[in-house]
N, C-alpha and C positions, 0 to 999 in steps of 0.2 A: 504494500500500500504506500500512496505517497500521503502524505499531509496534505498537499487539495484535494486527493481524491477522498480522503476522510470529513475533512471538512465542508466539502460539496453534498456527502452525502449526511454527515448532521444538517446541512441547513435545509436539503430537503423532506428532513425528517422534521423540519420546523423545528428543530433545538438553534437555541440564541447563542453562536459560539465563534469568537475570530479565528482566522487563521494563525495568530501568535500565538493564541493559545493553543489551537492543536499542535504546532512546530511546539512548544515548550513541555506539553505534554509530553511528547513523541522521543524528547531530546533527555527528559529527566527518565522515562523508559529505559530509554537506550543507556543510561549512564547508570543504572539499577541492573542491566543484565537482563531486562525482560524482553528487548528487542532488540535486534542487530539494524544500525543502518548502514545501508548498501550506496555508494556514491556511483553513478551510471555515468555522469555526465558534469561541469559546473553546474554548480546551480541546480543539480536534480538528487536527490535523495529518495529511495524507494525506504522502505522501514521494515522488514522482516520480524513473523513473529514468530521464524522459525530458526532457534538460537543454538542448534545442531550444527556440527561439521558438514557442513556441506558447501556448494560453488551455486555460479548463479550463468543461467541464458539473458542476454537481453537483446528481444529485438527491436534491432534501431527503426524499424517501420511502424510496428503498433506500440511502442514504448514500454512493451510489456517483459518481465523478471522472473525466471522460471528457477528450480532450484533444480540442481544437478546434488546426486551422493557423491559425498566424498569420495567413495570408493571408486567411483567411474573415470577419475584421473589420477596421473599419479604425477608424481614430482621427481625431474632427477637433476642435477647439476647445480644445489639452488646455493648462492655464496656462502662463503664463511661470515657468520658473525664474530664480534669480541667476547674474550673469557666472560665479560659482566654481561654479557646478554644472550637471551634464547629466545627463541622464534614462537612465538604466541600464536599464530595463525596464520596461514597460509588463505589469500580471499582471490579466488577466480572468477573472471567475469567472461563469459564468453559470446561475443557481441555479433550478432546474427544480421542479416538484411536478403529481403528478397531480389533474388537475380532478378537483374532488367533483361525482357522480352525481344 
């Protein structure tokens, strides 16, 4: 989900609600652990509310973020980090469009 798309759909549900608010919602979520947000684009953030190992499809046509298992890619050559640091997540985005005719 993005954040206009949730807020599009409270105001159609006639709930009285800004769109800061849903972004500050979405963003105190996201910093609790309850949702992942996915960056597609500047300026575009989808919000996952599925906070499992997993990768993501996005296609550039209908702007829509599909999730891929983890297990369906794999990872090899990825660099070295430093002794103080280790690799928290690997995030895949694999970015789709349909062939022109």
């Amino acid at each position: 989900m993005t954040a206009e798309s949730l807020h599009r759909e409270a105001v159609d549900a006639n709930i009285k609600v800004s769109l800061a608010t849903v972004y500050n919602a979405l963003n105190q979520f996201n910093k609790a652990g309850l949702l992942r947000e996915i960056v597609v684009e500047a300026g575009r953030s989808h919000f996952d509310t599925n906070i499992s190992d997993h990768h993501h499809i996005f296609d550039e046509d209908t702007r829509e973020l599909t999730d891929i298992k983890a297990g369906q890619i794999t990872m090899a050559g990825l660099p070295e980090v430093s002794d103080e640091q280790e690799v928290s997540r690997i995030d895949v985005i694999l970015r789709v469009k349909h062939k022109n005719n």
